[in-house]
N, C-alpha and C positions, 0 to 999 in steps of 0.2 A: 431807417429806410431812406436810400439816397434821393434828391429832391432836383426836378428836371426844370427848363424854362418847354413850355407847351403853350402850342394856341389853342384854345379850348372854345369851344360854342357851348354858353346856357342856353339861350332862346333863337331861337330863329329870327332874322330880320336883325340882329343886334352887332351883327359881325362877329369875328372871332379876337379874343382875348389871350394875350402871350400873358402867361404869371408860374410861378410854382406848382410845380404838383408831384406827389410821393410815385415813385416808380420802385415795385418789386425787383429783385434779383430774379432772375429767369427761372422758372421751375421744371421738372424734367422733359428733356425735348423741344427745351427753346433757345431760345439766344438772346443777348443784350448786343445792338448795334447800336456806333454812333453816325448819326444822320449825318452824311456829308451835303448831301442833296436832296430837293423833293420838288417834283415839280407841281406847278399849279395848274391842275385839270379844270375840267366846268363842269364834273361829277360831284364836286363838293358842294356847288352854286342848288343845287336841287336839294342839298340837305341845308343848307344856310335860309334859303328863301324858305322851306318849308314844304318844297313841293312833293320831300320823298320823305316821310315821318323817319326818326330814327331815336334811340334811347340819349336820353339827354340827363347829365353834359358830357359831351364826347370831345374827343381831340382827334381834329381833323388831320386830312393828310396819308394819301395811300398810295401814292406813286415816287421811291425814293430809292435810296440806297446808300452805301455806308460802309465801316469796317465793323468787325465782330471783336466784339473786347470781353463778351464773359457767356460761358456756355453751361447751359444743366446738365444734370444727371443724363445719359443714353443718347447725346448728342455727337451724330458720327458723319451729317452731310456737310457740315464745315465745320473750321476750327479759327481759335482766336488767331485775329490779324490777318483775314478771310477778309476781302472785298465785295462785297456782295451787291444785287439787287433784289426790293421787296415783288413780292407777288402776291395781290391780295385773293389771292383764288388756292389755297394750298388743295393738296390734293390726300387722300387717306391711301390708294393703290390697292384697295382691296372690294370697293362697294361695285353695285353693277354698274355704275358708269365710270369709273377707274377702270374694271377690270374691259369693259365695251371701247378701251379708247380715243373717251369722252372726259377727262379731268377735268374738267372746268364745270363740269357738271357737277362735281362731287359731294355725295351728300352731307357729308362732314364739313368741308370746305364752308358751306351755305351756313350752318350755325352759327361761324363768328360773323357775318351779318345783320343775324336775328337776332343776338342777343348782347352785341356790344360786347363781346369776349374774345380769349381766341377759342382754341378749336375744341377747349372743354368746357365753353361757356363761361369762365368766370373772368375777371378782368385784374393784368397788373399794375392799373394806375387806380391812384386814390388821390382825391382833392379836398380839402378842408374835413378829413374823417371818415367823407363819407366816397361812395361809389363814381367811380368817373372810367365812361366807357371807351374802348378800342372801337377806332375806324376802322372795318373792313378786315381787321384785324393784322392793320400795320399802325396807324396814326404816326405817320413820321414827319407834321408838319411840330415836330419837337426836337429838343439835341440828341434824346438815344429814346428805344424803342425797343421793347421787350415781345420776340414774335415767335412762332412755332419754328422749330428749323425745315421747316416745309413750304414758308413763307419766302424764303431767301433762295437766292440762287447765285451764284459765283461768277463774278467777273472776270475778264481776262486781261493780263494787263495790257496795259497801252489806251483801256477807254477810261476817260474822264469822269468825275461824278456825276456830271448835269447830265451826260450822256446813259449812261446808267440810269440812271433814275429815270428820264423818260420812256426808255426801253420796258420796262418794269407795266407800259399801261399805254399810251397812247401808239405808241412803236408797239406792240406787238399786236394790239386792238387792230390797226388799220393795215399793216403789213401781213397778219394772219388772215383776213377776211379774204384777201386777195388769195394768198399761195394754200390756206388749208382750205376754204368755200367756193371760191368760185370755180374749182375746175379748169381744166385745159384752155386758158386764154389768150396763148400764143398769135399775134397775128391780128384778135378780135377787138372789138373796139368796146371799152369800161369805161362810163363813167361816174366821177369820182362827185357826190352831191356835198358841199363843206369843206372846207380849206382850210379848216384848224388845223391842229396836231394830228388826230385822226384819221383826219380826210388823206392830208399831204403824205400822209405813212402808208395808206392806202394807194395815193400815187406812187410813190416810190415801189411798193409791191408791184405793182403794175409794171411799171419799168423794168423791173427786176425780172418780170415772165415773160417779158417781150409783148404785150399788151399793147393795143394804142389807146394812151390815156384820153378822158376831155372830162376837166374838170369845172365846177359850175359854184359860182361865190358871189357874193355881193360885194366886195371889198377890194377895190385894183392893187393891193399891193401885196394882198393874199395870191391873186391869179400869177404876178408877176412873179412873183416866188414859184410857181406851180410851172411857170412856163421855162423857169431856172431849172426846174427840178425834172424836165423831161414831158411835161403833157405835150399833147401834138397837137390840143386843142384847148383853148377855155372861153366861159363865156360869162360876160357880168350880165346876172340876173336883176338888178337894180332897175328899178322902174318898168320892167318887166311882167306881163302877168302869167300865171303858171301855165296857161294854153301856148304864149309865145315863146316861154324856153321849151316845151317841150317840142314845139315846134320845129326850133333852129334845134336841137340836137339830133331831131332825125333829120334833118335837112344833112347836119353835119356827118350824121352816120350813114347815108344814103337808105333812112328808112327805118331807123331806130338800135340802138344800142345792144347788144350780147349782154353782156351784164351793167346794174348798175347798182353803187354800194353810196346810202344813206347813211353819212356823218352825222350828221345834224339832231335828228330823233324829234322832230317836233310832226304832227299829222303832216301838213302839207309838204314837207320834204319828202315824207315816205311816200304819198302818193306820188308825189313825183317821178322818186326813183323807177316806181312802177309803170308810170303812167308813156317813160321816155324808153319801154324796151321794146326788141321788133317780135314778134314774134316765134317765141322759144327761148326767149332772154328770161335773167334771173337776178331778180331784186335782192338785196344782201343789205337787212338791217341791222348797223352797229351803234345807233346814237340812241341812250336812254335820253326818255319824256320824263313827264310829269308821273306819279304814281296811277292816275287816273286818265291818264292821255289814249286818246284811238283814234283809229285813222282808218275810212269806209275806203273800202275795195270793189271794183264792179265786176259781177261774179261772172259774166258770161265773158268778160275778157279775159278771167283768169285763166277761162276752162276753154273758153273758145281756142283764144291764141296758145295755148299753156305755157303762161307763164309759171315763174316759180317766185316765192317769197319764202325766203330763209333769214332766221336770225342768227344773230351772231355773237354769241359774248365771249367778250376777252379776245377775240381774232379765234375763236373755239382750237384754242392750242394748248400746249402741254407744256407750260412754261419752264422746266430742268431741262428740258430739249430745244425747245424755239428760243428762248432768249440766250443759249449761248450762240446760238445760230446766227441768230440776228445780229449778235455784235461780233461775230467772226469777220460776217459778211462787211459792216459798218470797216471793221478794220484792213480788207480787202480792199477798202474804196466801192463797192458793188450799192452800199445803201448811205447816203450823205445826210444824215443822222446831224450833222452838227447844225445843217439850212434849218434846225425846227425851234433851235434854242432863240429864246427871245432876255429878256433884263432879268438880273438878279439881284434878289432881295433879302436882305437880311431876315432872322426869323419875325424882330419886332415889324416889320417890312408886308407880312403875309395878307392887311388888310388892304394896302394900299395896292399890294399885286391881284385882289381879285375884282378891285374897285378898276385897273386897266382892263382887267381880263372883260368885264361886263362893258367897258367904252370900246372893246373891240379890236385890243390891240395886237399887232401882230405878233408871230412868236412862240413859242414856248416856256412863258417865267418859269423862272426855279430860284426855289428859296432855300436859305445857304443857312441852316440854324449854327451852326458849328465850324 
């Protein structure tokens, strides 16, 4: 069984660990990619802290992409020397939210979450003998990566791997909330709560519908980027308290927001996003919490004003359609996909990139195992 370098988490709180580990050859329906790229999310940070329990030890890493070097038995949606990017959301195209065109919902997709496998539950990595599970069911913070051919979606050439690989999760999370959830927001005014990866992809969606963006951060060099990338508005909430941004944003909307789309996922940002629309506006939450995280709503402004609160996972898209879309558009010039990329780190690199990630650093990292 050939033997991979992977960053692995045994325990929570200990960081992640690059070493050996046995990787199967792909069994029918999957594919073996070598990771050219993977970017560093802050979806990992909620399995590393502990905050989101998951089968342990696993190898992190679900937003990547790569070429295809060895295919199984009944594998006909790529072929070896395929560029591709991962999708940790595959889809079955048969269940009632496949066939309802809801994929992301899909109830097969959901088991390589639960159980540390791909999509038949079982796993192709093994460490020291024993069991060692799939993230999400990509873990491509490794050099190659054994995934459903459901998982992968085809590049087109001309984009890059760092670019790829972000597309695959952060890009289509924030660019789909916009063009598949919000509806008609030509003209209206969004805004965007979070300036990470997500948020900014979220702006750029914006952009992209002819929206008027106004996005809202703690961080000046996030807003500046945000004000590179087309907002028409931003506002540092720093030292700010949650009554005065909501304040200045209806000030700035003349009376509150059309929609607003929560990056972030922590209680008070969602109330926020809710708390800054005008009346008939619609809250669009994309940022996972804690496993146990909530956030109180006050019911007679939901119902008075009618508002709306929709979630959102994955940018609720159909990733063999949106991410070629996405990176058509990228290669158009239409979405500037490259403003998100931040430092790149080698695989043994992957602790020290989410030790930046947590001091706040700007960017996009992406880790280069290969």
């Amino acid at each position: 069984m050939p033997r991979v370098r992977a960053a692995v988490l045994r325990t929570p709180g200990e960081g992640l660990h690059v070493e050996a580990v046995d990787l199967e050859a792909p069994h029918a329906g999957e594919v073996l990619v070598r990771v050219e790229a993977a970017g560093v999310c802050h979806t990992e940070l909620h399995y590393m802290d502990g905050a989101i329990p998951c089968p342990l030890p696993i190898v992190l890493g679900h937003e990547g992409s790569g070429v295809v070097e060895e295919v199984g038995d009944g594998v006909d949606a790529v072929a070896v020397g395929d560029r591709v990017a991962f999708t940790w959301r595959p889809r079955c195209g048969h269940c009632e939210y496949c066939a309802t065109g809801r994929p992301v919902m899909c109830v097969y997709g959901r088991v390589q979450a639960r159980t540390g496998g791909l999509l038949d539950g079982t796993s192709r990595l093994h460490l020291d003998g024993g069991p060692l599970h799939h993230f999400l069911g990509v873990s491509c913070f490794a050099e190659r990566a054994v995934v459903s051919q459901r998982a992968v979606v085809k590049v087109p050439d001309g984009v890059e791997p760092a670019v790829a690989a972000v597309t695959g999760c952060a890009v289509i999370t924030g660019v789909g909330a916009v063009v598949n959830v919000a509806g008609q927001v030509a003209g209206k005014s969004l805004v965007v709560v979070g300036a990470g990866g997500v948020g900014l992809s979220a702006l750029m969606g914006a952009v992209l519908v002819g929206a008027v963006p106004i996005v809202v951060d703690v961080a000046a060099d996030k807003l500046e980027l945000a004000r590179r990338l087309g907002a028409a508005d931003t506002l540092d909430a720093s030292g700010m308290s949650p009554e005065d941004v909501v304040g200045a944003i209806q000030e700035l909307t003349g009376g509150g927001a059309e929609v607003a789309v929560d990056a972030v996922g922590l209680p008070q940002t969602l109330r926020q996003a809710f708390a800054v629309l005008r009346p008939g506006g619609t809250a669009i939450a994309v940022g996972l919490g804690a496993v146990d995280a909530t956030a109180s709503i006050p019911i007679n402004e939901l119902v008075q004003q009618q508002k709306r609160l929709i979630g959102s996972l994955y940018g609720s898209a159909n990733p063999p359609v949106d991410l070629p879309r996405i990176l058509r558009l990228y290669l158009a010039g239409r979405l500037p996909l490259d403003a998100l990329l931040g430092e790149r780190y080698p695989l043994d690199g992957v602790d020290d990139a989410y030790r930046a990630l947590r001091a706040g650093s700007g960017g996009r990292a992406v880790v280069l195992p290969t």
